[in-house]
N, C-alpha and C positions, 0 to 999 in steps of 0.2 A: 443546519440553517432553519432558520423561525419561515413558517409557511405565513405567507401574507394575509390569508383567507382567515387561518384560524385566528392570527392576530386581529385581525379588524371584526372576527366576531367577537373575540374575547372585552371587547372596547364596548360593545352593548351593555348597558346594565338597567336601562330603564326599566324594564321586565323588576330586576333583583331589588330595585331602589322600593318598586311599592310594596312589592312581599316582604322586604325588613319592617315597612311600616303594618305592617299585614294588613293592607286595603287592599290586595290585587283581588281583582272583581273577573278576570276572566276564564274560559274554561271550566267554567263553575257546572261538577255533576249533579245532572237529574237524575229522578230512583223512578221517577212515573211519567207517566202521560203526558205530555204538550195541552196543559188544557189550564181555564183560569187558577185550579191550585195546584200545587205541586209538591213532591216532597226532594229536599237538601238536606242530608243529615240527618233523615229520617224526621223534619221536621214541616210542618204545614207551612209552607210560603206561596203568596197572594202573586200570579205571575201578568207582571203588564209589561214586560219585557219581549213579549212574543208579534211576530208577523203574522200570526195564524187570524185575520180579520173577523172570519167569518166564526170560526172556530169551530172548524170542522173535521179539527186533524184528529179526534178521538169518536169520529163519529161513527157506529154501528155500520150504517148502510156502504163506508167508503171503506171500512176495515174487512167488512165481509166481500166487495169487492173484487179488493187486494188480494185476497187468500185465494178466490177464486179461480183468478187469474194464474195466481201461481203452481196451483192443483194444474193449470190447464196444459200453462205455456212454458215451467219452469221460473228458474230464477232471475234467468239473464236472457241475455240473447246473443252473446260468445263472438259480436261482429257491431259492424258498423253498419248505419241507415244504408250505406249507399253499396254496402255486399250484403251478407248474409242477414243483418239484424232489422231487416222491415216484416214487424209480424202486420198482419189485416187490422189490428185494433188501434198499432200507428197510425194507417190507414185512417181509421173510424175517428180518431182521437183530431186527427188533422182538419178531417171535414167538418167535425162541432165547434174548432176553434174558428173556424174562416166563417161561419156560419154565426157564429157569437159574436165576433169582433167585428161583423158586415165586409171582410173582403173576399176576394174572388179562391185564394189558396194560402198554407198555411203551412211551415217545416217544422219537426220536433228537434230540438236537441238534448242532450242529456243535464243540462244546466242551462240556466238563464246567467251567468256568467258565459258561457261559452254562447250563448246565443252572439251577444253584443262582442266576444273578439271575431267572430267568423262574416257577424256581415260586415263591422265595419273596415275589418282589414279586407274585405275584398268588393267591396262595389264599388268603391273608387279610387282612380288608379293615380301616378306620378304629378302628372299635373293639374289635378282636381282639388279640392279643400273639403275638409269636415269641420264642422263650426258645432264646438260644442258650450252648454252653458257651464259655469265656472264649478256651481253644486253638481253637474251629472253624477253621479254612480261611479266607483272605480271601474267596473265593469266597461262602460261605455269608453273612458279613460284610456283603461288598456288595449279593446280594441283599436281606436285611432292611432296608439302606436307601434300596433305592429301595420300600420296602414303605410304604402308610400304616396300617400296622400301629403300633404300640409294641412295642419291644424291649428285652426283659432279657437280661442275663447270668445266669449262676452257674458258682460257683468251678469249679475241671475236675475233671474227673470225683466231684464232693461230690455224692451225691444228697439230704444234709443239707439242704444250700443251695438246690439245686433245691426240695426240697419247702417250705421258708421262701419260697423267691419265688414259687411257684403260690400258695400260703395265701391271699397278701392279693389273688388278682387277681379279678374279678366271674367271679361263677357262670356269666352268662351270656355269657361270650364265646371268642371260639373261639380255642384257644393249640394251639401249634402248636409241639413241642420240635423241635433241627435240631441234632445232633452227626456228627461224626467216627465212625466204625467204631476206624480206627485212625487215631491222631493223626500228623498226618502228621512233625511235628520230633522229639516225645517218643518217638512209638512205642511208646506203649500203647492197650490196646484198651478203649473205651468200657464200663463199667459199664451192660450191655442189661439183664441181669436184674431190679437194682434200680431202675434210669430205668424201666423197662413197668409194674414195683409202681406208683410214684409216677404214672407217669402216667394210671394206671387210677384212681388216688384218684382225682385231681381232672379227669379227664374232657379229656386232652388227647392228639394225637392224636402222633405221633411219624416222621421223619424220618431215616435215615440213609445220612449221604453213606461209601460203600463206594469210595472212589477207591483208597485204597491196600489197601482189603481182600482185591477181586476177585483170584483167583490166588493169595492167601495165608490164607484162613483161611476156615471154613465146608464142607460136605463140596462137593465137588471144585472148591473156592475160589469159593464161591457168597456168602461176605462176612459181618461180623459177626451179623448175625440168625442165619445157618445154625447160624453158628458155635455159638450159646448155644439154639438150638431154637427159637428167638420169631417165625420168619417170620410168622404171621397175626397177628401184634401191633407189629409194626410196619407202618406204611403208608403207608408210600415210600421208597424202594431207589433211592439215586441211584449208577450209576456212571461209570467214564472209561476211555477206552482207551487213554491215552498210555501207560499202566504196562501189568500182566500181560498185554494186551491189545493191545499191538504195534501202536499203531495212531493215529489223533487222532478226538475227537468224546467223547459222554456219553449219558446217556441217565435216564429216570426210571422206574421202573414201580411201581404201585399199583393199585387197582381198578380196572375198565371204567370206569367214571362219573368217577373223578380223571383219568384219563387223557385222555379224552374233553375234561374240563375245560379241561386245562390245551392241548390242540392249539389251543383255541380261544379262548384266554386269552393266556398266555404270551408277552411282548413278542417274548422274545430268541432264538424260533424260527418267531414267525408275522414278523418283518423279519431275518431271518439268509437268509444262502446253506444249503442243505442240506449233508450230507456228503457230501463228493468219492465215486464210484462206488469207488476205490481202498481211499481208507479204511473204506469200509462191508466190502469184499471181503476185508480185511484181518482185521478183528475175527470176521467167520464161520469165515474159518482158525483163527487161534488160539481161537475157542472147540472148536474140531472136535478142537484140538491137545491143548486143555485137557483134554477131557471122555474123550478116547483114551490120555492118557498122565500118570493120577495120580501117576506116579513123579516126574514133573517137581516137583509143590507137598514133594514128599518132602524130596528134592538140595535145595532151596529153605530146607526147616525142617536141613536135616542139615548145611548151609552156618552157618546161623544160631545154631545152637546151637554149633559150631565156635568160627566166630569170638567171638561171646561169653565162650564160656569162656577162649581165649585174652588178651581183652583185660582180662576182670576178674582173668586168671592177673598182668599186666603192672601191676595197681591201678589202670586207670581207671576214671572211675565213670560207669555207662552209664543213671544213673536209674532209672527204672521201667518202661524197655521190655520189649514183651514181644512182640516182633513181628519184621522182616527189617531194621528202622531203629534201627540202634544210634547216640543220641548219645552222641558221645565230650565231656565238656563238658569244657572248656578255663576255660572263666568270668571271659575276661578277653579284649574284641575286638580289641585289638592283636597279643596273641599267637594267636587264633586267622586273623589275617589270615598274621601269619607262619608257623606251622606248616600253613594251605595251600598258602601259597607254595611254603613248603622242600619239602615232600612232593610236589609236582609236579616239583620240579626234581629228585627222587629217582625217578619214575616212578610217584609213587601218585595220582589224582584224587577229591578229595574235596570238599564243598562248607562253607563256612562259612556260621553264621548267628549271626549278632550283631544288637546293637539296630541298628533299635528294633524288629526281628522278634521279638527275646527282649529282657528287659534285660540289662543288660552281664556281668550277673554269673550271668548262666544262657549265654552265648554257648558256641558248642558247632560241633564236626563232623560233620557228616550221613554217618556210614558205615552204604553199603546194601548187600544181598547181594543175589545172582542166585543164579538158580540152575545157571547155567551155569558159574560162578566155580570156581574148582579150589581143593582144599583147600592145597595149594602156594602157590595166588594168594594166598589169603589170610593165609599163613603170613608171607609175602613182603611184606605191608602191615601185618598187626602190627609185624611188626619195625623197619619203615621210620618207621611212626607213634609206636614206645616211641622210637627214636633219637632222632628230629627234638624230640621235645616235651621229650626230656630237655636236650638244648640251648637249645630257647629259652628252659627253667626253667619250664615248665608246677609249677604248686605245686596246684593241685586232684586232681593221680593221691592216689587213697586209699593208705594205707601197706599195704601185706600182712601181712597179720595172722597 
């Protein structure tokens, strides 16, 4: 008898369909470093394909660190936060976050994906609502459903919408809103001021995942709240370190009492392995790096504004971002498979996202800056990027006007 399982994998072929065309773009090995170049094939390619903002994932002081750390404490920690695996530098690492992000207390977990399943499947219960925006994060996504919550949507960033969907929901029950700081494909920055109005109407309390904000916006990249003044109005500050923060794991902070909560709640930290002794040692550097050298979020914005106006000088159209994540939208995923291809085989690394991440007609390039990127580098990737796209017939570049 045919097992059902293998049949309906065997039914997948989108994977197979681009590799016969040979444009599959993912999975793609690196030989070196996370840093603006890199090598593929042994060959020099220009990388703006990365989260690392600040670009400090190859930086001396946070590598020396890391070793440190693991001369000290080993490699793991062989348990969970909430048995055997809280070393004192969780400890130390928890106090600098709650202390950066301005709240009272702050929990590590070993990803910023598992951050967002453990709180939001567990701070609000059967008959409460999580209202999330339509762009969040899959992260955030999957948390709500493992939630026995009810969950809404509203349009992105519509605070219209938003206040139409609290309207009809019971007075008495506890909604819980959960957006994006910045969006991670669009790269625009969440409407904080009018979501806190709305939310203050109707008595809900509010969430913001800070993954791609940390290191990029807010005073010395302390993330969307900082950013707009609302830190005591928002109450919860999720972040990640695999970006500005050079590093892997997440973390949450909120009040003593939520905090507290959620150590002793939270599936996907009270059965996780903790953070590697490494990566906690890692993140205390580049906050030290952070908080020492505001020139760095500078290069970062003086990068960004750069490239931007380069690329809107060339007529592409880069939507409504407003952040380090310029999508170059293509809007059309066959040719964005092709013009990542070509652009690699030119030396530029950049990432595609087509449906059903977007729909086909929003498909787009994920070009991201560092701050480490040299205005050269970038000079050198416009270029490579207006060639390529004008060959494959890219027809969505705006006309210059």
């Amino acid at each position: 008898m045919v097992k059902k399982l293998n049949e309906r994998i065997a039914q997948f072929q989108d994977a197979n369909n681009v590799r016969e065309m040979g444009l599959y773009p993912y999975f793609r090995p690196i030989e070196s470093a996370q840093d603006t170049e890199v090598k593929i094939g042994n060959k020099r390619v220009l990388m703006f394909g990365s989260n690392s903002y600040l670009g400090l994932t190859n930086h001396p002081k946070i590598k020396e660190a890391s070793k440190k750390a693991i001369d000290k404490y080993g490699t793991g920690c062989a348990g969970s936060r909430f048995l055997n695996g809280t070393l004192d530098i969780h400890i130390e690492l928890e106090r600098r976050l709650s202390k950066f992000v301005g709240k009272e207390a702050a929990v590590l977990f070993s990803t910023g994906f598992q951050v967002n399943l453990g709180v939001l499947s567990s701070l609000t219960g059967r008959n409460d609502y999580l209202i999330l925006d339509e762009y969040d994060h899959a992260s955030l996504i999957d948390g709500s459903r493992l939630s026995f919550s009810k969950v809404i949507k509203f349009a992105h960033n519509n605070m219209e919408d938003l206040r139409r969907k609290l309207s009809i929901l019971p007075e008495e029950a506890a909604k819980l809103i959960a957006v994006d700081g910045i969006f991670s494909m669009e790269g625009d920055i969440v409407k904080l001021p009018e979501l806190v109005k709305v939310a203050d109407e109707f008595g809900a309390n509010i969430m913001v995942d800070d993954a791609h904000s940390l290191g990029v916006i807010g005073k010395n990249g302390a993330g969307a709240a900082s950013h707009f003044g609302l830190t005591q109005d928002v109450d919860l500050i999720m972040g990640t370190f695999s970006k500005s923060l050079a590093s892997l794991g997440g973390f949450i902070a909120s009040d003593a009492a939520t905090i507290d909560y959620l150590k002793h709640k939270a599936r996907s930290l009270i059965f996780s392995a903790s953070m590697t002794p490494g990566s906690v040692a890692s993140v205390i550097a580049a906050l030290d790096i952070i908080e020492s050298e505001p020139e760095l979020i500078e290069k970062l914005w003086a990068n960004t504004h750069y490239a931007t106006k380069l690329l809107l000088e060339e007529g592409f159209d880069l939507g409504h971002t407003e952040s380090p994540i310029l999508p170059i939208y293509i809007r059309d995923n066959l040719k964005t498979f092709q013009v990542t291809k070509y652009l690699q085989d030119e030396g530029i690394f950049v990432n595609p996202v087509v449906s059903p991440a977007v729909p086909a007609e929003s498909s787009l390039l994920r070009f991201s800056l560092m701050a480490s990127h040299t205005f050269a580098q970038i000079e050198e990737a416009v270029e490579k990027i207006t060639k390529v796209c004008k060959e494959v017939g890219v027809t969505s570049i705006k006309e210059r006007i």
